[in-house]
Legacy VTK file of the C-alpha trace (Angstrom):
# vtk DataFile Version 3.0
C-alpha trace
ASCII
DATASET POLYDATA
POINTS 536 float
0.000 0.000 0.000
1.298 3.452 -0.565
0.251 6.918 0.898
-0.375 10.193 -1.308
-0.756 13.145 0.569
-1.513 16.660 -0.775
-4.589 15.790 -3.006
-6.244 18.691 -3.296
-9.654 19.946 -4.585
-12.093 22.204 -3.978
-13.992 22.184 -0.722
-16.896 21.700 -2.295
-16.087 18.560 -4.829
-17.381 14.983 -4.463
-15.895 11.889 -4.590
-15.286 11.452 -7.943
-12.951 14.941 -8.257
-11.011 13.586 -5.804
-10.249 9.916 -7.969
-10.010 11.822 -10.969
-6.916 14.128 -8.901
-5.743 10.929 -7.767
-4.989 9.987 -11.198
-3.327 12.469 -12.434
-0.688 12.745 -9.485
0.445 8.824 -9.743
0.114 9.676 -13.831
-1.841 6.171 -13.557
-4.836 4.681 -15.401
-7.647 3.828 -13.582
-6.976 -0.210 -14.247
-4.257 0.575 -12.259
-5.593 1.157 -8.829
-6.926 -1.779 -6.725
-8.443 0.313 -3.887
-8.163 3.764 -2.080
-9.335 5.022 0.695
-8.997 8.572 2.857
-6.446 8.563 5.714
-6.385 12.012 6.849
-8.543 15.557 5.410
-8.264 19.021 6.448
-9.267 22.344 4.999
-6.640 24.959 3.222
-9.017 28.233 3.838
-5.413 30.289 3.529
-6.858 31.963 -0.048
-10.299 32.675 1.106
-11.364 32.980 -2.864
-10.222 29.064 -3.605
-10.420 27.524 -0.360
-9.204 23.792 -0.452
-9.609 20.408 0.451
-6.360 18.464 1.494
-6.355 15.049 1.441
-3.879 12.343 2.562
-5.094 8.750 0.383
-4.235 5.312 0.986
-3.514 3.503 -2.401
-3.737 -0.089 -3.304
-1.893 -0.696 -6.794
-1.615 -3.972 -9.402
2.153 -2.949 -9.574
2.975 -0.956 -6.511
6.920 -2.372 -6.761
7.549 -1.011 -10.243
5.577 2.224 -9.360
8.084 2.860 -6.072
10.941 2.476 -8.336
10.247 5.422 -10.498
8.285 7.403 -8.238
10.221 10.493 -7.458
7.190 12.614 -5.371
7.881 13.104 -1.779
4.431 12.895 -1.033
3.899 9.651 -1.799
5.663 6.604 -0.296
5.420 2.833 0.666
3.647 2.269 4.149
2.555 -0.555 6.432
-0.926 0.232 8.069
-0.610 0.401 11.625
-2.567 -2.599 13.540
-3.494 -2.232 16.965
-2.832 -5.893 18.436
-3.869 -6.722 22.054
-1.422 -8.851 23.607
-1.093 -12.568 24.707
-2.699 -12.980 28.167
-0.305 -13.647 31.451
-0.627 -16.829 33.554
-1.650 -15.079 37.111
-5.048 -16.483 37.807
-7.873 -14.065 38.967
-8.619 -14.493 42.455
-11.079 -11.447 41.929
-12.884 -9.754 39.498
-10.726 -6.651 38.279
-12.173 -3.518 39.105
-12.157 -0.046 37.211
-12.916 3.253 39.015
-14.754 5.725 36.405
-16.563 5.366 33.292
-15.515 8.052 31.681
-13.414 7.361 28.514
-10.530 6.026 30.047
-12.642 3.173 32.308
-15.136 2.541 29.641
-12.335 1.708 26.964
-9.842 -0.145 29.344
-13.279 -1.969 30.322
-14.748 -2.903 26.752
-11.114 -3.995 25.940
-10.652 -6.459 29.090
-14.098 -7.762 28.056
-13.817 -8.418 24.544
-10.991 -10.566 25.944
-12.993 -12.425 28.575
-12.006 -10.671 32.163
-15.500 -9.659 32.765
-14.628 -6.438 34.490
-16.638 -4.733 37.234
-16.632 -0.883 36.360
-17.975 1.407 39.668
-19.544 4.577 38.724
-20.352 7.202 41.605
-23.172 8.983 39.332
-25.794 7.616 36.987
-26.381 6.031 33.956
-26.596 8.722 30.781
-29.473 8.461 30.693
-31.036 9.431 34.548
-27.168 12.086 34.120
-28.825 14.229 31.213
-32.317 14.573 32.903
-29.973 15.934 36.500
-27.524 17.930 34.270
-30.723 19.105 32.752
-32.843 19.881 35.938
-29.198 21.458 37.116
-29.629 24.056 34.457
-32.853 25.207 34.553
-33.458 24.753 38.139
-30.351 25.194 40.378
-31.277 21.822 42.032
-27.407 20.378 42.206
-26.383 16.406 42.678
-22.927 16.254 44.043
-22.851 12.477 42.602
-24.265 13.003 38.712
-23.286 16.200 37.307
-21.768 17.497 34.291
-18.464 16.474 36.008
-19.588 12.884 37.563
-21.675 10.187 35.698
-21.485 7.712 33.195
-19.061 9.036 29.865
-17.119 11.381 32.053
-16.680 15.011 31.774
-16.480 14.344 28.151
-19.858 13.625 27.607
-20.977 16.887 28.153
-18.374 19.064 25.775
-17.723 19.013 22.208
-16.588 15.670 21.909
-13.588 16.602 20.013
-11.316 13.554 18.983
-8.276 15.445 18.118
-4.765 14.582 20.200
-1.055 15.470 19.875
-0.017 11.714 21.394
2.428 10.274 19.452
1.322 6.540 18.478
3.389 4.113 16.807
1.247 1.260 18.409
-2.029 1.767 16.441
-4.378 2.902 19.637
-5.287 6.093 18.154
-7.019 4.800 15.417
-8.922 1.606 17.556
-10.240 4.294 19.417
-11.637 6.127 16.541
-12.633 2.735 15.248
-14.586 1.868 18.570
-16.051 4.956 18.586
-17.696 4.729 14.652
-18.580 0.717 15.735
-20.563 2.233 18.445
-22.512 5.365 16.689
-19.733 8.059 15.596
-20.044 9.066 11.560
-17.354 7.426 9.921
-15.898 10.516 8.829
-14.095 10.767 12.471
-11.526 8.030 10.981
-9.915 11.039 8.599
-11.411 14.441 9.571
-8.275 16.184 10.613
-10.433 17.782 13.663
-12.955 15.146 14.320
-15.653 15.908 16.891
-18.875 13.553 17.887
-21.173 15.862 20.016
-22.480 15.419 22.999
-26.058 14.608 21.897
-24.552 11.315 19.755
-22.081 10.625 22.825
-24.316 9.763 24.482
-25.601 7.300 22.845
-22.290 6.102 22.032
-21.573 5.640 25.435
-24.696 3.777 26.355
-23.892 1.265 23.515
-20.678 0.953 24.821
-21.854 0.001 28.450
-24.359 -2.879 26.922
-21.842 -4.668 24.790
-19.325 -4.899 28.067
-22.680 -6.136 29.988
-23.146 -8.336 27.051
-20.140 -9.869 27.647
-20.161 -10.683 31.188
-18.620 -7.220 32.926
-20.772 -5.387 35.132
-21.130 -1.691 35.777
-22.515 -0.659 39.022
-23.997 3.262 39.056
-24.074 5.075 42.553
-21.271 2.889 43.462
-17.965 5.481 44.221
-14.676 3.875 45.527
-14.556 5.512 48.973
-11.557 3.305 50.598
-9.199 0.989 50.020
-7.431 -1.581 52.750
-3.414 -2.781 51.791
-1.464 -5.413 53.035
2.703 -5.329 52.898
1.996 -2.484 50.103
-0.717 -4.548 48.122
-4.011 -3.917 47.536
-6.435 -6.212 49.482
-9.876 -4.901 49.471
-12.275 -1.430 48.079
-14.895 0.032 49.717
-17.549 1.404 48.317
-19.741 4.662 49.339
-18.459 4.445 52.327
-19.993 0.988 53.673
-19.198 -2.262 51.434
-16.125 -3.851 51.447
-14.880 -6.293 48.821
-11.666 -8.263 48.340
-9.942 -7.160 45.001
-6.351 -7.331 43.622
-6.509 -5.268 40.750
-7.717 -2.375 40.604
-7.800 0.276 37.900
-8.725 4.316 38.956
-10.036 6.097 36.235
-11.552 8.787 37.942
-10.887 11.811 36.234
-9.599 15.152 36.491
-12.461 16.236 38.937
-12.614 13.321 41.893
-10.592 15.476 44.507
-12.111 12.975 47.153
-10.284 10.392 45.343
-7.207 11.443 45.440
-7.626 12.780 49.180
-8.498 8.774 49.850
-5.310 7.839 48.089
-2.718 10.381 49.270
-4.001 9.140 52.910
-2.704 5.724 52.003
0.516 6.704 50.654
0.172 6.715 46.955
3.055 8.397 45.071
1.860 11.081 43.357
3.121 14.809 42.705
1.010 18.029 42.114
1.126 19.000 38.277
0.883 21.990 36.516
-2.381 23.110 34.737
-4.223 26.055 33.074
-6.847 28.388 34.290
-9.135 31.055 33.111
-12.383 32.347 31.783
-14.815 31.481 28.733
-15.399 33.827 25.753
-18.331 33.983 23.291
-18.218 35.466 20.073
-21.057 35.384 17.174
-19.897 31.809 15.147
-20.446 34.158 11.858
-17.686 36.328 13.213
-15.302 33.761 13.636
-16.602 32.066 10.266
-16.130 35.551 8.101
-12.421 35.422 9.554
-11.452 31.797 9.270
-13.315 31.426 6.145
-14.194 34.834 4.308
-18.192 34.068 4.427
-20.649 34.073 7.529
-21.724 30.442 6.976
-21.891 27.743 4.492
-22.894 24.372 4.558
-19.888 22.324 3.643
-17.491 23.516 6.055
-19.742 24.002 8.811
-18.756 26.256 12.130
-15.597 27.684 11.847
-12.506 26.654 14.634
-9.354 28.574 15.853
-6.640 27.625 17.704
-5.031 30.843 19.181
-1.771 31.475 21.242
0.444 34.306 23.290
3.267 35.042 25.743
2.513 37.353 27.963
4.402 40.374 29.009
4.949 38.501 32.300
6.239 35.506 30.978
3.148 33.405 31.330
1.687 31.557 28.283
-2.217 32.265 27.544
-3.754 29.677 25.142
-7.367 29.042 23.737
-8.299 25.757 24.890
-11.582 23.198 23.880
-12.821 25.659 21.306
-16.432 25.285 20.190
-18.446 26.146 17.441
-21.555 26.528 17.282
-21.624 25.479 20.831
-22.888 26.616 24.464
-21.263 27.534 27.843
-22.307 25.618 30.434
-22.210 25.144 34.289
-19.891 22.481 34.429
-20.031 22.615 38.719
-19.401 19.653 40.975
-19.258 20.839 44.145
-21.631 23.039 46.202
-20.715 26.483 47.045
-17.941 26.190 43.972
-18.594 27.291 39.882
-16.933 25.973 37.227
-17.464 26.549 33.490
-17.041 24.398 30.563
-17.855 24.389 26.418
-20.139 22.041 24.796
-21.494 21.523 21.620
-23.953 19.348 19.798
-22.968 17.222 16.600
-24.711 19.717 14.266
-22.702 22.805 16.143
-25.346 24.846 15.288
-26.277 27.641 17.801
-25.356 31.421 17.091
-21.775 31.507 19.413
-18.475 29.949 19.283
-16.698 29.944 22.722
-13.391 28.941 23.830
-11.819 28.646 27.079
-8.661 31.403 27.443
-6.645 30.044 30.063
-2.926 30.802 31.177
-0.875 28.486 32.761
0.038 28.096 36.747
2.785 25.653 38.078
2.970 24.210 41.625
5.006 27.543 42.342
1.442 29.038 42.190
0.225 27.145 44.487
-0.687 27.992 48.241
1.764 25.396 49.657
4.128 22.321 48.791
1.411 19.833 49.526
0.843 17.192 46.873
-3.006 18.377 46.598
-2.311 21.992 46.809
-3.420 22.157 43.359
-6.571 21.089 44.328
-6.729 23.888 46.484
-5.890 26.526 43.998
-8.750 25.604 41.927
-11.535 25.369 44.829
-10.221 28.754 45.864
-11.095 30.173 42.753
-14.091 28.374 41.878
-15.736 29.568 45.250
-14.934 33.213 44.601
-16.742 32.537 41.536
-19.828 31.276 42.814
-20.440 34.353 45.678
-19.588 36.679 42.436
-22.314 34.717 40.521
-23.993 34.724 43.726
-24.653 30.747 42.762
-25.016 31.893 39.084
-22.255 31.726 36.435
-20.561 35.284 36.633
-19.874 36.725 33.127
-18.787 40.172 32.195
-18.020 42.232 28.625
-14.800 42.020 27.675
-14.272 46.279 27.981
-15.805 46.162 31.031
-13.308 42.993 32.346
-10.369 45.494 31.504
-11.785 48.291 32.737
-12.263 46.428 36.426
-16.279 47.151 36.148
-19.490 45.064 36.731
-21.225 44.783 33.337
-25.077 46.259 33.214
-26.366 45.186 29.622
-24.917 43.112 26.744
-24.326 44.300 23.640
-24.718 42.508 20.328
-23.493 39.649 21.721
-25.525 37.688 23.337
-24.618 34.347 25.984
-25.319 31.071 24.679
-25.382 29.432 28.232
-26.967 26.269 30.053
-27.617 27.491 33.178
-28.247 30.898 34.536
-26.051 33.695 34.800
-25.953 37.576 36.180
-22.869 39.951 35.920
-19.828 40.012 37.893
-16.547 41.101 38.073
-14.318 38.343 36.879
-11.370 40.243 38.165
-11.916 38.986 41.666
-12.337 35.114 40.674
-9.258 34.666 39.478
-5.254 35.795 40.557
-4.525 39.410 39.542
-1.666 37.860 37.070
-3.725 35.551 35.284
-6.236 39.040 34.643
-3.935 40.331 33.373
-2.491 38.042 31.375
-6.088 37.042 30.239
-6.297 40.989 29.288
-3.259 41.198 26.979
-3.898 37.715 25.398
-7.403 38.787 23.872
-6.158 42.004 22.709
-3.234 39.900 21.341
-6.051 37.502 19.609
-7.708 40.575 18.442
-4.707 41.310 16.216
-5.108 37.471 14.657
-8.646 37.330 14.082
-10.216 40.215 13.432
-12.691 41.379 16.787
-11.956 39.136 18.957
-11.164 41.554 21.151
-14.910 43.419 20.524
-15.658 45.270 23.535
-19.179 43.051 23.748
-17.243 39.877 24.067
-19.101 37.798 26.639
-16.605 36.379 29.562
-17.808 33.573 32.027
-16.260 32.235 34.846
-13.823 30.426 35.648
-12.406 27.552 33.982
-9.867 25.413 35.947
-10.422 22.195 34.838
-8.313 21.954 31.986
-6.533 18.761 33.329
-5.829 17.049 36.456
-3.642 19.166 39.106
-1.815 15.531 40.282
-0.059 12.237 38.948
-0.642 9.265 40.387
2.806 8.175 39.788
2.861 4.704 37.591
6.255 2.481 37.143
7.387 0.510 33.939
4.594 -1.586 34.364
2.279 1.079 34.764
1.845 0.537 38.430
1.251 2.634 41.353
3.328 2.675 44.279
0.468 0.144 46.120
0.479 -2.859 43.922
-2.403 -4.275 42.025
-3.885 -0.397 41.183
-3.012 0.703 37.419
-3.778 4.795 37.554
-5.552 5.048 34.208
-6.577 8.089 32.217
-6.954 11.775 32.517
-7.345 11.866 36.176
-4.527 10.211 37.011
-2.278 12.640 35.028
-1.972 10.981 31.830
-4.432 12.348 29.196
-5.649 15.630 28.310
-9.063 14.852 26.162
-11.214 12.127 25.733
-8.935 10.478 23.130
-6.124 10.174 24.964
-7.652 9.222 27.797
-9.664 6.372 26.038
-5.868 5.626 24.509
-4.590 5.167 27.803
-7.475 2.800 28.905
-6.422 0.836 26.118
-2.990 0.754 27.587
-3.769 -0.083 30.925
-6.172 -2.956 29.756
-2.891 -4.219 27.723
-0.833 -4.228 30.248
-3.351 -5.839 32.950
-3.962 -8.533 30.370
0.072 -9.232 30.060
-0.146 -10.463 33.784
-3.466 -12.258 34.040
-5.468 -14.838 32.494
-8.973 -14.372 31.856
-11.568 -14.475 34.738
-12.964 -17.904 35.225
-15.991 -17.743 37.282
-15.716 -20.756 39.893
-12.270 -18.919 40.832
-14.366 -15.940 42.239
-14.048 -15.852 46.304
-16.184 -12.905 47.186
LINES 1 537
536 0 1 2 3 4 5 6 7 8 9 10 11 12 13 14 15 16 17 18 19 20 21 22 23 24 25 26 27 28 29 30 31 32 33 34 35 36 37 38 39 40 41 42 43 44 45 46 47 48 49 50 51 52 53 54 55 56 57 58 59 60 61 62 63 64 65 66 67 68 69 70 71 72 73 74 75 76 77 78 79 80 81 82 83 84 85 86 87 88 89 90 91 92 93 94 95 96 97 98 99 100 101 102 103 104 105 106 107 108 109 110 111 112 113 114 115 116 117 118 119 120 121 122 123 124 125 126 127 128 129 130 131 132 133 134 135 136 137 138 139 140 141 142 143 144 145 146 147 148 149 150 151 152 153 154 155 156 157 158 159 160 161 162 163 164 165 166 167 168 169 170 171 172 173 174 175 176 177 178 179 180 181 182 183 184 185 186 187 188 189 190 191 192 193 194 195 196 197 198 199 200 201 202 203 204 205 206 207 208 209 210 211 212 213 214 215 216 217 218 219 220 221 222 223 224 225 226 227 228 229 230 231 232 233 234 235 236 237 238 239 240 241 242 243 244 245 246 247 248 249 250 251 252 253 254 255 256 257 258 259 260 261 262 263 264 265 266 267 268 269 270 271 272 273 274 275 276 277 278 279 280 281 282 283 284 285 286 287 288 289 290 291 292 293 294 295 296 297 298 299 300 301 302 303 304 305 306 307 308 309 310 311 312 313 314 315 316 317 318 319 320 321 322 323 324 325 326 327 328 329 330 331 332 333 334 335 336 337 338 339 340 341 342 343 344 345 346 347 348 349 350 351 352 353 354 355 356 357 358 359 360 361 362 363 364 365 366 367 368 369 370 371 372 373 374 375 376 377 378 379 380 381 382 383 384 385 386 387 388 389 390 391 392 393 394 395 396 397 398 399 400 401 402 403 404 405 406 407 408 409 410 411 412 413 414 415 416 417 418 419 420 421 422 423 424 425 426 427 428 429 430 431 432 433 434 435 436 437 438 439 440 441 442 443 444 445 446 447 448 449 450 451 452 453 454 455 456 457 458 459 460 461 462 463 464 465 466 467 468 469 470 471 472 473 474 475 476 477 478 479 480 481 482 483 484 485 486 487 488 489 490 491 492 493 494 495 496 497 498 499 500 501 502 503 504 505 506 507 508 509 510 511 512 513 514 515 516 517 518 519 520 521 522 523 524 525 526 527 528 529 530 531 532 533 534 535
């Protein structure tokens, strides 16, 4: 098979442009080619006049050796697909059922892995299923009633399930895991076209279906997951684990266990640091949401208001600071919604979401700068945690339990907003003006302040004086690592930290790549669950 990249047509062409370009690159007659396929697109909008599609193709040929031989195009060359392989059980027999903490990406993938390979899994979940989540997230919204268990933090499909579902991830791969994921994810529901879109996103009206299929085919095969069931305790024995609690009552034996908890389950990692798990505070990001009108962002990025090809326009925007600090935009959405992303009373957090059709009349992003363990109010290894709650709690009494948001002018100028302007919130949940300058340090402000203006300079208005602020956003990633050996143990043997709340993902791709990796490497040490081996 070779690989052709730099195909391009225009944006608007069909399928049988992009053959007919195919062609004439390889200088080939149609007899010629076996099979193709698409392996990566993306969109050249650089000459707003003749914008482009690029696309990288995967080419079958009837004689692919003489072709290489004269082929003299650096964009095209020989490959071997990548193919993910899951390896050879180990030999240690299951004395227990192994356990996984979470169902966001990271548990739900490590678990449909280990079950497709007969361990029948148990996967504890301290929320709900999806389904009973999106009628609480939804009462949440429009009421104010708040769940500290199922939230748009805790419940079945994670964090992620209420965002824009983007797919995109800088991990670097050689082991085919990226693409298993994307394939898991199109078995389950996702359009196809997440295999090659070059920014693939799902939505969080199809991920949740996707994730609901996901939990019946690990049921199907003989895992169980258990909702309202949080790990609240473990017991050890000579630095192994022995037994889990959960909520706080029932105790079971178990010798593996795999914490995928998330970025949010502070509790958690209070339970573990109490037991002496190795793990070190990280560094993170923190700021504020902005909404602009989507037709804004689309007239820059694209040179029209809208069109139905290319959809809601994305950026991806970035500055240093005067005072060293870097300020980033961070899960950008069109066409998408801010949202009270809360899990904890008395604290506000806000998030971005968008549905598969990314259709509503704001894009948002999160503008966040980065803080370091420096930052933080002390050398403990949850410190971090405390930096954020600090924050978030300012920003509730500014919201006064409401999601504080403010103009952009009136965020430099220091002043509580009275009206909007001609931009208007797109917002779950209710919100009421605030100062944002007093839910967040003075240095990120300012940072925040010079980074728009800086934006402003790269697309044009983005620094509008009606841009729409919201407050805060700190939970760009976890603010600890569970620290994880060669084997990808802990420092208490038999638990596998797993995913983005352990410190090892930043997205629900990555994190659903490194539940593949901890499923591998549990499955390298024991042999599948046989049932009359069970003891509890």
């Amino acid at each position: 098979m070779i690989r052709i990249g730099q195909i391009k047509v225009p944006y608007t062409e069909k399928k049988d442009r992009i053959f007919q370009t195919l062609l004439k690159k390889l200088h080939l007659p149609e007899k010629e080619i076996i099979s193709w396929s698409v392996f990566k697109k993306s969109v050249d909008a650089r000459k707003k006049e003749a914008i482009m599609a690029v696309y990288t193709l995967d080419v079958t040929l009837k004689h692919e050796n003489a072709f290489l031989k004269r082929n003299r195009n650096k964009n095209i060359h020989k490959i071997t697909p990548e193919l993910y392989r899951f390896p050879e059980p180990g030999d240690r027999t299951q004395k227990h059922r192994i356990v996984i903490a979470g169902s966001g990406p990271a548990g739900l993938f490590c678990g449909l892995m280990l079950a497709r390979h007969g361990y029948r899994p148990v996967i504890l979940e301290r929320g709900t299923d999806v389904e009973q989540r999106q009628e609480a997230v939804r009462r949440f919204w429009e009421t104010g009633e708040f769940d500290e268990k199922t939230n748009v933090q805790f419940g079945e499909g994670g964090a992620g399930t209420f965002s824009d579902g983007k797919l995109n991830t800088l991990v670097k791969d050689p082991f085919g895991r990226h693409r298993k994921v994307l394939e898991l994810f199109v078995e389950f529901g996702a359009d196809p076209e997440i295999m090659y879109e070059n920014k693939p996103h799902i939505g969080t009206d199809v991920l949740c279906h996707i994730v609901k299929a996901m939990r019946e085919e690990i049921i199907r095969l003989g895992g169980d997951v258990c909702f309202s069931s949080q790990l609240t305790d473990i017991k050890t024995e000579a630095g192994h684990l022995k037994q889990i609690c959960m909520n706080h009552s029932r105790w079971v034996d178990c010798e593996c266990l795999i914490p995928a908890v998330g970025h949010s389950a502070r509790d958690t990692f209070r339970m573990f640091k109490e037991h002496g798990m190795a793990m070190t505070p990280k560094s993170f990001a923190i700021g504020l949401r902005i909404e602009h009108p989507q037709e804004m962002i689309n007239l820059s990025q694209y040179g029209m208001t809208s069109d139905r090809v290319l959809g809601s326009a994305a950026y991806k925007l970035t500055h240093t600071s005067s005072n060293g600090r870097g300020v980033y935009t961070f899960c950008m959405c069109p066409g998408g919604y801010v949202v009270n992303a809360s899990s904890e009373k008395g604290g506000c957090v806000v998030n971005g979401m968008s549905y598969h059709g990314r259709d509503s009349a704001n894009a948002n992003s999160a503008i966040v700068v980065t803080v370091t363990p420096e930052d933080f109010p002390s050398d403990d290894v949850l410190a971090g945690v405390n930096f954020q709650r600090q924050w978030e709690e300012k920003a509730f009494r500014a919201g006064k339990g409401r999601v504080p948001v403010q103009l952009f002018k009136d965020f430099r100028d220091g002043k509580i907003s009275q009206n909007f302007g001609d931009v208007h919130p797109v917002h779950k949940g209710a919100v009421t003006f605030a100062d944002l300058n007093e839910c967040l340090p003075s240095y990120v402000c300012e940072s925040l302040k010079e980074g728009i203006e800086a934006f402003g300079h790269k697309i044009k208005n983005f620094d509008r004086e009606d841009a729409v602020l919201s407050g805060v956003e700190t939970r760009t990633s976890s603010p600890v690592r569970m620290e994880r050996n060669s084997d990808f143990l802990s420092s208490i043997g038999g638990i596998y930290p797993c995913g983005e709340g352990a410190g090892y993902a930043g997205g629900i791709t990555s994190a659903a790549m490194d539940g593949l990796r901890i499923a591998e490497a549990v499955a390298k040490v024991y042999e599948p669950y046989k049932k009359t081996e069970e003891k509890n």
